[in-house]
FIDO-350774 format. One record per residue (C-alpha): x, y, z. Coordinates in steps of 0.1 Angstrom, whole numbers, padded with zeros to 4 digits, always signed. Example, Ala and Ser with C-alpha at 12.3 -4.5 7.8 and 13.67 -1.06 7.14 Angstrom:
// FIDO-350774
+0123-0045+0078/+0137-0011+0071/
// end
This chain:
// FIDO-350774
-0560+0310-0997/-0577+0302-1027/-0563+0312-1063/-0591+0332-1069/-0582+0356-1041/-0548+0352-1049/-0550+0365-1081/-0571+0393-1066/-0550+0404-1045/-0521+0410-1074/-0548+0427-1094/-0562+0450-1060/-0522+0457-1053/-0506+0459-1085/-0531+0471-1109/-0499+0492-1130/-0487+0456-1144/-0517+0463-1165/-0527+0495-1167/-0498+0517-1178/-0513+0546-1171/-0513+0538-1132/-0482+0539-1109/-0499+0525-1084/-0525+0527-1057/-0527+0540-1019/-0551+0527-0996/-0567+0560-0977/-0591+0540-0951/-0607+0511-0950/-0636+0492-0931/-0651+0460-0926/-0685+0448-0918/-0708+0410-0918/-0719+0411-0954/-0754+0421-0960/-0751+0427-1000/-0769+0396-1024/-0753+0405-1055/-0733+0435-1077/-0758+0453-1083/-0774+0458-1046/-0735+0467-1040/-0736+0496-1066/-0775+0504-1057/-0759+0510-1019/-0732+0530-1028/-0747+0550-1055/-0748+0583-1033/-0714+0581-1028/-0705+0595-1062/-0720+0624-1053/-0700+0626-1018/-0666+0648-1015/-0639+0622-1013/-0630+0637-0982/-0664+0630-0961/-0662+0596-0978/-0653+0582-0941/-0684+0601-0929/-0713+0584-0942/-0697+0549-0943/-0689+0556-0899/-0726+0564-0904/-0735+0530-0918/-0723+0511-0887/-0692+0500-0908/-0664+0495-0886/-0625+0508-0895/-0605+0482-0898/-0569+0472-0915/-0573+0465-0960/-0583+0432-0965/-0551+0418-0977/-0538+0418-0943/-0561+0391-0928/-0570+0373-0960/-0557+0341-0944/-0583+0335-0921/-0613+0357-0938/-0615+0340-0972/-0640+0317-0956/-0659+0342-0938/-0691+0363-0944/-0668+0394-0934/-0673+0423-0964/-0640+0441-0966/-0643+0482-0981/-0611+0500-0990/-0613+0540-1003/-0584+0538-1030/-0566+0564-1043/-0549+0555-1079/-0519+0575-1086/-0509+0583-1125/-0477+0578-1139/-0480+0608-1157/-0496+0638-1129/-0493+0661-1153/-0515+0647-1178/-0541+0627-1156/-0558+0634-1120/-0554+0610-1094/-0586+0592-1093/-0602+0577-1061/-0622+0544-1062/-0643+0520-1040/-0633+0485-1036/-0651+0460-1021/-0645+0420-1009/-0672+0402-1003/-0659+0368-0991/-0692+0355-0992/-0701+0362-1024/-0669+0356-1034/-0673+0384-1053/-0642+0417-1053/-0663+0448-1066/-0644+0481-1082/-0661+0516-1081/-0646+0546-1093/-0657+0581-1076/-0654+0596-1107/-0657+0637-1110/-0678+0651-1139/-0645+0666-1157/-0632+0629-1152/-0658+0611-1172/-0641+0613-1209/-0602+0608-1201/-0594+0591-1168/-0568+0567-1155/-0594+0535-1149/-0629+0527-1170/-0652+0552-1158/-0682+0522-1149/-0688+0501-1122/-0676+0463-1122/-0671+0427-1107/-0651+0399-1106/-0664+0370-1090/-0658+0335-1088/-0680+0310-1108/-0678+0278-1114/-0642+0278-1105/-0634+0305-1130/-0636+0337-1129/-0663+0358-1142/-0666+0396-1156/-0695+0416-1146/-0699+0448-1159/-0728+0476-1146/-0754+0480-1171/-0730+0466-1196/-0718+0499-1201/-0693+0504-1232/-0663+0517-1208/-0664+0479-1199/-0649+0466-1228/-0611+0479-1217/-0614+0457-1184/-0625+0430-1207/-0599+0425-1235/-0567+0441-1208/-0573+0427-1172/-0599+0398-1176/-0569+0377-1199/-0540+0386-1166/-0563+0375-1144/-0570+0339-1158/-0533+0337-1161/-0527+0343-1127/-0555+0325-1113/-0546+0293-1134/-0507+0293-1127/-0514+0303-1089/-0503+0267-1077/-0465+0277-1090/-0462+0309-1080/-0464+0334-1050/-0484+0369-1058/-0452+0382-1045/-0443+0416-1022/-0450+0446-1024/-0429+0475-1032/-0423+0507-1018/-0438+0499-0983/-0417+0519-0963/-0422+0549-0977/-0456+0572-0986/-0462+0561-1026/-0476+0589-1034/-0449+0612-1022/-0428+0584-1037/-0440+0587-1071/-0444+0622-1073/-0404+0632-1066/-0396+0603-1085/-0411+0620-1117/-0397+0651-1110/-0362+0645-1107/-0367+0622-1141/-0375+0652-1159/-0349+0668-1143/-0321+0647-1148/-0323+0617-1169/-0325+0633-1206/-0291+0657-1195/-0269+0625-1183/-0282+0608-1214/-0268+0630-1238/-0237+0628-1222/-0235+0591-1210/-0200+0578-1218/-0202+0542-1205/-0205+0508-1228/-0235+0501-1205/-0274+0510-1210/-0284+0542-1204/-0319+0538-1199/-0314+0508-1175/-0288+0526-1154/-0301+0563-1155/-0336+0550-1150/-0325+0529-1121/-0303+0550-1101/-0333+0581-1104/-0354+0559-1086/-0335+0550-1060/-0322+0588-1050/-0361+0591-1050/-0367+0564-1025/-0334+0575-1007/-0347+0612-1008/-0386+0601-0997/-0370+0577-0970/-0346+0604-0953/-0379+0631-0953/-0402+0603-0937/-0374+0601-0911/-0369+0637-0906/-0404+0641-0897/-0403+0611-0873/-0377+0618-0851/-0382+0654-0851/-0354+0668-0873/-0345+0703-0881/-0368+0709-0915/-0332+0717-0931/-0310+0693-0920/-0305+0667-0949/-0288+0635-0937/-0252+0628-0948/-0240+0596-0969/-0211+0576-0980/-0220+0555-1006/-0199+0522-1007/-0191+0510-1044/-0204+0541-1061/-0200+0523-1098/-0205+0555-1125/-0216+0575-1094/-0245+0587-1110/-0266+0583-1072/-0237+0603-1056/-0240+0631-1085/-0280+0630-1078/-0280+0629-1037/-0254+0661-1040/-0274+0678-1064/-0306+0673-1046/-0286+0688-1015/-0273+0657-0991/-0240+0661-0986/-0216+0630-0993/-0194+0607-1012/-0183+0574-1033/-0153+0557-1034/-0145+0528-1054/-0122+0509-1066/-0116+0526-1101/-0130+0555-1117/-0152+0555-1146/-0155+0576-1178/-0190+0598-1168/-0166+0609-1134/-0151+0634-1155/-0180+0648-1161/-0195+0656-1128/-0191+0690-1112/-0164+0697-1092/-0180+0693-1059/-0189+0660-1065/-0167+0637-1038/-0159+0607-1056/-0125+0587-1042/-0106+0562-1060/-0100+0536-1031/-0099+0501-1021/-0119+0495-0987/-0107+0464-0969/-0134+0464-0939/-0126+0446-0904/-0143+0445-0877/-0136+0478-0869/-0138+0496-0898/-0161+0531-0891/-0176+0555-0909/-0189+0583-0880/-0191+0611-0900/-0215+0597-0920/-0256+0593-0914/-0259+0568-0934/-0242+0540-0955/-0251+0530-0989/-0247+0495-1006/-0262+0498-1043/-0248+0462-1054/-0216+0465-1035/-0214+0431-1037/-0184+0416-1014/-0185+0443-0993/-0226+0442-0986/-0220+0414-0958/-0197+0442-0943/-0225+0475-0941/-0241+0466-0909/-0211+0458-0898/-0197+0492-0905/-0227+0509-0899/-0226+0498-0858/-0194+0504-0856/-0200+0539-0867/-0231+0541-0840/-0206+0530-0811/-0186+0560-0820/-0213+0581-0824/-0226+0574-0784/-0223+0601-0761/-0230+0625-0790/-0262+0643-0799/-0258+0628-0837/-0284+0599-0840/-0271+0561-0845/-0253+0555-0887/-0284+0539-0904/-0275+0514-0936/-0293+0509-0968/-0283+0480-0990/-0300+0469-1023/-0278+0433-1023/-0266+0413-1059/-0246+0386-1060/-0240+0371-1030/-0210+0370-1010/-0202+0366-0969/-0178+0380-0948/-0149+0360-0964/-0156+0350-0999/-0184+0336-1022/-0219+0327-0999/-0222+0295-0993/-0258+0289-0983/-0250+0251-0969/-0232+0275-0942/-0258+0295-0933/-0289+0278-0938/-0309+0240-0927/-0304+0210-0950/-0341+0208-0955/-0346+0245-0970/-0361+0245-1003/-0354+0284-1006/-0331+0299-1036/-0297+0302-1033/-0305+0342-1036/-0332+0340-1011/-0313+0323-0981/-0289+0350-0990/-0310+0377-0988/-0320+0362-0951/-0290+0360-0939/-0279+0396-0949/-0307+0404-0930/-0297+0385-0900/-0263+0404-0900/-0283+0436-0898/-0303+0426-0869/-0274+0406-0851/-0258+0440-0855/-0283+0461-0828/-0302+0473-0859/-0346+0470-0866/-0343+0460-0902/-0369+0463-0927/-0372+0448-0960/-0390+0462-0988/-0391+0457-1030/-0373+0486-1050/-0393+0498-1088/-0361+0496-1107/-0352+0480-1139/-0333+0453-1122/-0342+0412-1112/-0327+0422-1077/-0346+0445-1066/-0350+0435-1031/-0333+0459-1005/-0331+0464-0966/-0326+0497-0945/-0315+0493-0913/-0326+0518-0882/-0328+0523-0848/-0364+0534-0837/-0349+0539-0803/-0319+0552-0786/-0294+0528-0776/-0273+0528-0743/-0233+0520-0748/-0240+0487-0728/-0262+0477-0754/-0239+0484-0786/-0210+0466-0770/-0239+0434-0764/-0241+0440-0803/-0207+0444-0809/-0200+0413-0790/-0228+0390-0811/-0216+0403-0844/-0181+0389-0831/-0192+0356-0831/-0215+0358-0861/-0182+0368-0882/-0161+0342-0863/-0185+0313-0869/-0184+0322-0909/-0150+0320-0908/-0141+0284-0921/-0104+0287-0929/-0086+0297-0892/-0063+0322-0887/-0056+0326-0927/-0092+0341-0932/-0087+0375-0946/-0111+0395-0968/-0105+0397-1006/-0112+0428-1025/-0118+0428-1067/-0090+0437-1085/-0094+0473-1098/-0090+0456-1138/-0117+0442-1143/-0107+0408-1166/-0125+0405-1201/-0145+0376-1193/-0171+0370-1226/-0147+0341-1243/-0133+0365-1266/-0097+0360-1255/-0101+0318-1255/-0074+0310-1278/-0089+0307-1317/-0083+0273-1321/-0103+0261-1292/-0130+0286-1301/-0126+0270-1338/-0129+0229-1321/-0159+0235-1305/-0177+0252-1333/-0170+0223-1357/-0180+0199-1329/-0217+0218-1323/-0218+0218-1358/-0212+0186-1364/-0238+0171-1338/-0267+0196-1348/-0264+0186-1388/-0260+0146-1372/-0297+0154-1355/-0312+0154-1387/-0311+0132-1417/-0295+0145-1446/-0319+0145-1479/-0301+0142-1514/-0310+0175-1533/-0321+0198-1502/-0300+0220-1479/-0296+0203-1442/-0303+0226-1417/-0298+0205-1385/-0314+0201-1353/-0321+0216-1317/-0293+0201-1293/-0301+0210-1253/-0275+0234-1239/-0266+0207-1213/-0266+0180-1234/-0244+0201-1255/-0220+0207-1224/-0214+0173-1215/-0204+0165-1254/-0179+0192-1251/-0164+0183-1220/-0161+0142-1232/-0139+0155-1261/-0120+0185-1250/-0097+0179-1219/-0090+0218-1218/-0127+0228-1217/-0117+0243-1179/-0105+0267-1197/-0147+0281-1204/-0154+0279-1172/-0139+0312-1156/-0156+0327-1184/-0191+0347-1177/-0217+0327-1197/-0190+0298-1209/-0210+0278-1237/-0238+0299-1241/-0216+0327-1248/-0192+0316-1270/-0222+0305-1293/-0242+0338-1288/-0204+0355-1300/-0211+0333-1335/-0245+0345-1340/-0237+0343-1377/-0240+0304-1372/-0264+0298-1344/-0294+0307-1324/-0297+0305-1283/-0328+0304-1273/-0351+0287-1244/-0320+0272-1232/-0309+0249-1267/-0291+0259-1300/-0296+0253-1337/-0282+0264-1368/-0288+0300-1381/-0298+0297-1416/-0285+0322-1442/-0320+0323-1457/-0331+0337-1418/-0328+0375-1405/-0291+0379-1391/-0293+0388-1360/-0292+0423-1361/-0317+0425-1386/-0339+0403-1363/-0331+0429-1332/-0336+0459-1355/-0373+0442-1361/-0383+0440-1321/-0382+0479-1319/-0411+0504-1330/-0410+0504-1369/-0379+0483-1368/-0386+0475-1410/-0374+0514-1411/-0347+0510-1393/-0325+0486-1406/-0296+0504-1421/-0266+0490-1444/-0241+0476-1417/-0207+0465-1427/-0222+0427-1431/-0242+0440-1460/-0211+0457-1474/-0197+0423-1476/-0164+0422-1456/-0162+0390-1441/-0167+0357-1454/-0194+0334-1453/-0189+0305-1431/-0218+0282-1442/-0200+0284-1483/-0167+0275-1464/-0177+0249-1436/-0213+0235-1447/-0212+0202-1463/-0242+0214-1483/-0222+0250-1488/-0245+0282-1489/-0277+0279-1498/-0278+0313-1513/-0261+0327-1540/-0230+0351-1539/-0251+0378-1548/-0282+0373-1524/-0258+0361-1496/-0252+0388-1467/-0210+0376-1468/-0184+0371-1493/-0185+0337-1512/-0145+0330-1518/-0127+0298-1523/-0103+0292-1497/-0067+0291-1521/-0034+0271-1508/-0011+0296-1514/+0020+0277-1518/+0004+0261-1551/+0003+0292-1567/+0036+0298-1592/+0060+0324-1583/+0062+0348-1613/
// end
């Protein structure tokens, strides 16, 4: 597959990475046919009558043309990229915002053999002046091995594809070789119905938990986060209502395994799905739920036949040690469940840091010597493997949540499963758990504790904190030669270069190492004195923003925003007046800290 197509194929699945406006796009039919066009302009010539078509006999007149239906271009890119095959899909674009823009619909075409992807929008005459995409016909094509901008007529509207996608697209297309144009989301579920529920219960909920949100943690990530997944949840459980027949009001049960603030419990419930959390400790926002909410205080040790039967289905939202465990659960649930008229326990995990059945993952356990695959990524395969070892048809699919791991699998049963054949599954997991296990007989799983331990090197005692400060200091200022007469700022030292100087001096720097971050945050914790970034540290200068300025800046007129803080009321000292060998270069009154002498008490006379 050529970059070219590559980078097409983002810009044809994922066109809301640039346009903001978009949520995404739905593919309503598409067809293929030998391609018969000789440039962009016979391509919008051929399809002019189509704008003034209904959408909906669309599929008509192309069936007229002789153009065969046939599966989006995407799918069999592989082995067409060479080909004279001319791929049409009828899009549909969805808005982010359906109350203030109108889905639009739009023609794309791939011509493989003029190597040419073509973009039409069936635009409506009340959808001329404000719409979701540029309102005029274009191309991209590929020329010269780059890629070239076409626009119809050279119409005006142009100019947005121009200075927004043209620049993503050279990006992509040049840095192809490294990277993968990735999955897409949402694929189990219908986008559009997706999207739509999604924005609903974010006007319903999110701006009522945020005025109440107690937590130390982002409100906006979490709130954001856990909406979308009840909407996916929600969307997934209606899809499978329909499928297998369901009463239209049942509304599947849940029992959400390491519920965290359970804010996705609070929003199933309210949204009329029975179930419950437990965890191992309660947070602040619990208090705060309505009564009916069922969230449990409770430390789950699973075994092998640990069951949940009551439930429809199990939830894993980054539960972590215990994720291993859900399919596990999940069909031993299903095995009580047989004879009974209740359909098999279905599982839905979202996985995060990765952990087997007994402790920590170890991919050299799981996985070949000769994978080149992330440590993540094996694990992510062989939670999936669980699942299926399990009796279960798992499918994988890519959440839209404010997270790195967004990556999830829901596990089902399509069809109905004889006791003979759970037991063969029961059996198989047996030996999948037994051939993990590594330490005999004294194997045993290994719960958190329910106190969490403060783990950001604030509790290092002070005067190893104090060592290795004065040793960064010391090597940064030596990176640099010092000029009579001006202020030495230092160097950049490497953060691993910086790692292997601490650990040659200090036979107690174990002690950084069960702490989350170790180097990188103790430094980041003296922001007063340096600056992390792209992996190497240097000295903050007191002539520079502090840090909280500097934050205060990145947000929308940040200059406004930057209030007296207690630094500024000049409470603590300055470290540079005390530590430098050059002192402060500022003055006591333009300095952000206190310039004092450091006194030795016991020289001054008792009166």
């Amino acid at each position: 597959m050529s970059n070219f197509w590559k980078a097409i194929k983002i810009w044809s699945q994922k066109p809301h990475v640039v346009n903001k406006r978009l949520a995404g796009v739905t593919v309503v039919s598409s067809w293929k046919l030998p391609s018969s066009f000789t440039s962009f302009n016979h391509v919008v010539e051929k399809t002019a009558e189509l704008n003034s078509v209904d959408v909906e006999r669309v599929a008509d007149v192309l069936t007229g043309w002789s153009w065969e239906k046939e599966n989006v271009w995407t799918d069999e890119l592989p082995m067409n990229q060479d080909s004279n095959d001319c791929f049409l899909s009828l899009r549909k674009c969805i808005p982010k915002q359906p109350h203030r823009y109108q889905p639009v619909y739009e023609l794309e075409f791939m011509d493989f053999k003029l190597k040419q992807a073509v973009y039409i929008p069936l635009l409506k005459n009340d959808q001329q002046s404000d719409t979701l995409l540029p309102s005029c016909p274009y191309a991209l094509s590929l020329v010269n091995e780059q890629i070239h901008l076409e626009i119809h007529n050279n119409n005006e509207n142009g100019s947005w594809i121009l200075k927004n996608v043209m620049p993503k697209l050279q990006k992509w297309f040049a840095e192809m070789d490294e990277c993968d144009p990735g999955a897409q989301s949402l694929r189990l579920v219908s986008f559009e119905d997706y999207n739509q529920l999604y924005q609903q219960l974010k006007e319903k909920y999110v701006a009522q938990i945020t005025k109440i949100w107690p937590e130390c943690t982002d409100p906006q990530k979490f709130i954001h986060e856990d909406v979308a997944i009840a909407a996916y949840l929600i969307q997934l459980w209606r899809q499978e209502s329909l499928e297998m027949g369901l009463d239209v009001n049942y509304r599947q049960s849940f029992f959400d395994i390491g519920c965290g603030n359970g804010l996705l419990v609070y929003l199933l419930a309210s949204e009329g799905y029975p179930g419950k959390g437990i965890d191992i400790r309660a947070r602040k926002i619990w208090s705060l739920y309505p009564p009916e909410i069922r969230l449990e205080v409770s430390t789950l040790t699973p075994s092998e036949t640990t069951a949940f039967a009551e439930f429809d289905w199990l939830l894993g939202n980054h539960s972590d040690e215990l994720t291993p465990w859900l399919p596990v659960m999940a069909l031993q649930s299903s095995i009580q469940r047989t004879g009974t008229d209740q359909l098999p326990t279905r599982f839905w995990v979202l996985p995060c840091c990765p952990f087997s059945f007994w402790g920590k993952f170890q991919r050299e356990k799981f996985s070949s010597s000769s994978s080149n695959q992330s440590r993540y990524a094996e694990y992510l395969r062989f939670v999936s493997h669980v699942g299926e070892t399990c009796g279960y048809e798992v499918s994988e699919d890519r959440m839209r949540i404010p997270s790195t791991r967004r990556t999830c699998f829901v596990g089902r049963c399509p069809e109905p499963r004889s006791a003979d054949q759970w037991r063969l599954a029961a059996s198989a997991k047996s030996q999948l758990i037994a051939a993990s296990n590594t330490e005999g007989s004294s194997a045993s799983f290994r719960p958190r504790d329910a106190v969490q331990p403060v783990r950001n090197c604030t509790r290092v005692d002070r005067s190893i904190l104090d060592r290795i400060v004065e040793l960064t200091v010391k090597n940064l200022l030596a990176s640099t030669p010092a000029v009579p007469g001006q202020w030495n700022g230092g160097g950049t030292l490497d953060l691993p270069e910086l790692v292997a100087l601490i650990a040659a001096e200090f036979s107690d720097f174990h002690l950084l190492k069960s702490e989350c971050g170790g180097i990188q945050t103790l430094l980041r914790n003296h922001s007063h004195i340096f600056v992390v970034e792209k992996k190497a540290v240097r000295l903050r200068s007191p002539l520079e923003l502090s840090a909280q300025q500097w934050r205060a800046l990145q947000k929308p007129n940040g200059r406004k925003r930057i209030k007296t803080t207690v630094a500024d009321s000049k409470t603590k000292n300055c470290w540079f007046f005390r530590h430098h060998p050059d002192g402060c270069p500022l003055t006591h009154d333009t300095c952000r800290y206190l310039h004092v002498d450091v006194v030795d008490i016991s020289k001054i006379p008792n009166k």
